[in-house]
C-alpha angles and dihedrals in degrees: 000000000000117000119217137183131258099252087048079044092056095039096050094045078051099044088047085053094055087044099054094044097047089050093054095053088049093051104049082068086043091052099035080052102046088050091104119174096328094322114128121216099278097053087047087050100052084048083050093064090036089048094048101027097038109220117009134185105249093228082066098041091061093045090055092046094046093235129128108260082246084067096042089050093045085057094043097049091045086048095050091046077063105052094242100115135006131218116248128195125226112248092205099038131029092200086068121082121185128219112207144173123264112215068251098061102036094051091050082051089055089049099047116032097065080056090051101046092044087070097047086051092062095034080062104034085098076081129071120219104267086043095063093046093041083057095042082058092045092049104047083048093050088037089046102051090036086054085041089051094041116117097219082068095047083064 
């Protein structure tokens, strides 16, 4: 455990504030825009890595969005129901299932995800160019230690 001081106390508990903040009004556009034809953000979100990384086994899909696999089961079987992805099995290992795109899918994902990054454009235009890499920086350094100092990793 790190001791700091009381004025590194007070900033962080600040910095964390403004974070917070900053990441809820940017996600309100992320989330209006994500809400597609009845889907809410974390379906979007699962068509999203399918959509960018192709086929996916679902265990990973879960670990990149942050969900229990009970969550990310519950999406993709509410996605598939739909026709917008199919399960795959894996050739090599039968423990491994795929998650993977329909022409449906992919094509609602090509309608709607210039939509949904144009409001995160906007969301995002209060920043210039070398800001926002300067905070993407910023962000991965201050992701990466807290990840580093978090006790599930010290297991």
């Amino acid at each position: 455990m790190i001791h700091a001081s009381a004025r590194d106390t007070e900033l962080s508990l600040h910095l964390y504030r403004v974070f917070a903040k900053s990441f809820k009004s940017v996600s309100e556009h992320a989330v209006s825009g994500s809400k597609i034809q009845g889907f809410n953000p974390t379906a979007f979100a699962v068509l999203e890595v399918l959509y960018f990384k192709g086929q996916q086994p679902i265990q990973q899909i879960g670990a990149k969005l942050l969900l229990q696999s009970g969550n990310v089961t519950y999406v993709i079987d509410k996605l598939e129901r739909h026709g917008l992805l199919v399960r795959q099995p894996c050739p090599t290992d039968r423990r491994v299932i795929y998650a993977e795109l329909t022409d449906k899918g992919r094509a609602l994902m090509d309608d709607a995800y210039p939509h949904y990054a144009e409001r995160l454009t906007n969301a995002l235009s209060g920043l210039e160019e070398e800001e926002m890499l300067q905070l993407i920086t910023l962000l991965k350094k201050m992701g990466m230690e807290a990840e580093r100092l978090s006790p599930s990793a010290r297991k």
